[in-house]
C-alpha positions in Angstrom: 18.6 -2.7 -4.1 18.3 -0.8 -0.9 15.0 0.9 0.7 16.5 4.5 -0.4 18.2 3.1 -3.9 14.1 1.9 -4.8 12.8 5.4 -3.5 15.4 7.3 -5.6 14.4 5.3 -8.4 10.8 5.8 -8.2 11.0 9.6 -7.1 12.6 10.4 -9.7 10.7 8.6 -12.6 7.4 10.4 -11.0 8.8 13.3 -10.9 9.5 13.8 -14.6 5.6 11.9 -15.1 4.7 14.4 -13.0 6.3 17.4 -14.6 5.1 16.3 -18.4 1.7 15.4 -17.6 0.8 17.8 -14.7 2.9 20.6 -15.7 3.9 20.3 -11.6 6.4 18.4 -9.5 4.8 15.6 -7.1 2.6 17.4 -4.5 2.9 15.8 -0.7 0.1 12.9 -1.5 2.2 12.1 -4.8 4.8 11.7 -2.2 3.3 9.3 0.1 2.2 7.3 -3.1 5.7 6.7 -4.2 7.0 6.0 -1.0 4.4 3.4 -0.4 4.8 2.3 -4.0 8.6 2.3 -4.2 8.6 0.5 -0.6 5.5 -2.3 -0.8 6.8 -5.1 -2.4 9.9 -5.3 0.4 7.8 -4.5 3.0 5.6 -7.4 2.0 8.2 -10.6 0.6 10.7 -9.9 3.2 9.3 -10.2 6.4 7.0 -12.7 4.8 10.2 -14.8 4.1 13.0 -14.1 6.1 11.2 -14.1 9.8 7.8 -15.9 9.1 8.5 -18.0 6.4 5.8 -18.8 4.8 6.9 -17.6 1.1 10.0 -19.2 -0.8 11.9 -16.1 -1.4 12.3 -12.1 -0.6 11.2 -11.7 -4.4 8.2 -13.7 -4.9 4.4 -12.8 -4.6 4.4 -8.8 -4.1 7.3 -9.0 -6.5 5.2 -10.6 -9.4 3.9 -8.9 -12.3 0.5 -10.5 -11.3 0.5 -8.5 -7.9 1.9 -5.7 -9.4 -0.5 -5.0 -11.9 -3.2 -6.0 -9.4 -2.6 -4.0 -6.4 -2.1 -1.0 -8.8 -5.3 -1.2 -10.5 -7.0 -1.5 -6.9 -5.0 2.1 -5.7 -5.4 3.5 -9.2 -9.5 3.0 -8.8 -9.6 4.2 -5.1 -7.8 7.2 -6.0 -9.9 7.9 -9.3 -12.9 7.8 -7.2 -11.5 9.9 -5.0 -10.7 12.5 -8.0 -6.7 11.7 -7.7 -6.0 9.6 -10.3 -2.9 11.0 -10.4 -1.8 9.3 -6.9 -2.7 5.9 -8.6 -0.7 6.7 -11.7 2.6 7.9 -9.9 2.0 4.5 -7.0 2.0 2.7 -9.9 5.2 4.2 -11.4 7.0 3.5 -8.4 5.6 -0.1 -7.4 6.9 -1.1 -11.1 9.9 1.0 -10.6 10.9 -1.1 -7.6 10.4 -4.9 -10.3 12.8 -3.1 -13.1 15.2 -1.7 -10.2 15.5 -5.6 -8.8 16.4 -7.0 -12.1 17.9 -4.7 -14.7 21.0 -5.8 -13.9 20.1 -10.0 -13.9 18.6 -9.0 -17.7 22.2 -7.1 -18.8 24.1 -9.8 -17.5 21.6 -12.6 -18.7 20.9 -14.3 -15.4 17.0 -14.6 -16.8 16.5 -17.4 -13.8 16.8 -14.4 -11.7 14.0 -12.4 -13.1 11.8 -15.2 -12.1 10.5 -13.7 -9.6 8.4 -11.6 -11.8 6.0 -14.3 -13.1 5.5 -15.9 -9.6 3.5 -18.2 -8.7 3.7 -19.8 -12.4 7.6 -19.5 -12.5 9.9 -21.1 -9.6 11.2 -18.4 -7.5 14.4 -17.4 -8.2 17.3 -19.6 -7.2 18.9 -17.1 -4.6 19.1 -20.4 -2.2 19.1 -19.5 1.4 18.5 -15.5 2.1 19.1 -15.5 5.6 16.9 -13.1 7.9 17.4 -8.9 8.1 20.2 -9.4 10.4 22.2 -11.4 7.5 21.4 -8.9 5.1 22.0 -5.7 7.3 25.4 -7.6 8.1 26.3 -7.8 4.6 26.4 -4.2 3.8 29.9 -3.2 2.5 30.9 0.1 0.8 30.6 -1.8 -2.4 30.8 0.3 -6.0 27.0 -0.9 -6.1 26.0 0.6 -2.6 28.2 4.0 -3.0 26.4 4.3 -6.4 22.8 3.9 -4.6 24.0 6.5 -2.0 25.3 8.6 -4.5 22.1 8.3 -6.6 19.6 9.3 -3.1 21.8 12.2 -2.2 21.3 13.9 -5.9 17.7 12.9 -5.5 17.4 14.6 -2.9 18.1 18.2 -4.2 16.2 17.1 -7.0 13.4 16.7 -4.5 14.6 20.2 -3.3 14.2 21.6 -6.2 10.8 20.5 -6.3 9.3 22.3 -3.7 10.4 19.7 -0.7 6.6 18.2 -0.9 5.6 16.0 2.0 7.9 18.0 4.3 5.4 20.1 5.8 3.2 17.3 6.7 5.7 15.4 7.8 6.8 18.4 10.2 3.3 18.2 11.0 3.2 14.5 12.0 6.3 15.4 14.3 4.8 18.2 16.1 1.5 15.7 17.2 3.8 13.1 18.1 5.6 15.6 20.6 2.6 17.3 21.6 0.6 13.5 22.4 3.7 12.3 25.1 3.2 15.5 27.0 
């Protein structure tokens, strides 16, 4: 799945947690938290894979159940110490939003060597064979039925995050505005 298919995902799975235990869509923190959550196991296997190479597949150690559970129980306690439990709660939402978006289709289809990856390092990683670098991947892009459908699925997010109040844009703005304001 694509960097905006996971965030789709995530966003809105958090945003209904967030509605039936907070009585409130995702505030601009929540935001960050699923952005980092929905993001962080890419951002960590691929590089780690297809330019360093030092893991054996783009869906191995921060796509494991093992790292999963870990890393969330290490943001859920930093944010509950902090009095924002509800940050750890929705980055763990969307970190384990990003495993079941990876493999729901491999456990329809029954490809279970595929799902591998989620009991890594005790399971071999899955048997993708050679995954190329970014370049490969960003040159394999086609309007596929499964990449129109991930497009398809962001754009509707995004009015649901609309509808929500547009949190994180504001600080975001913000963000911009220093940026501009540094390189004068």
């Amino acid at each position: 799945m694509w960097p905006w298919g996971h965030l789709a995902f995530g966003y809105v799975l958090c945003s209904v947690y967030s509605r039936l235990v907070y009585r409130n869509p995702p505030d601009a923190a929540a935001v960050l938290a699923i952005v980092l959550g929905t993001q962080l196991p890419d951002l960590v296997d691929k590089p780690l894979t297809w330019t360093l190479h030092v893991l054996p597949s783009g869906r191995s150690l921060a796509h494991s159940v093992f790292a999963a559970v870990l890393v969330s129980a290490i943001v859920w306690a930093y944010c509950r110490k902090r009095g924002r439990s509800d940050l750890g709660a929705v980055f763990a939402i969307s970190y384990f939003s990003h495993l079941v978006a990876d493999g729901y289709t491999y456990l329809f289809t029954g490809e279970y060597a595929y799902l591998s990856y989620l009991g890594w390092p005790l399971l071999p990683p899955p048997p993708f064979g050679d995954e190329g670098t970014f370049l490969t991947h960003l040159q394999d892009i086609s309007l596929s039925p499964g990449f129109a459908l991930q497009l398809v699925i962001a754009v509707a997010v995004y009015v649901v995050w609309i509808e929500d109040g547009a949190p994180g844009r504001a600080a975001v703005g913000t963000l911009v505005e220093r940026v501009r304001s540094s390189r004068r």
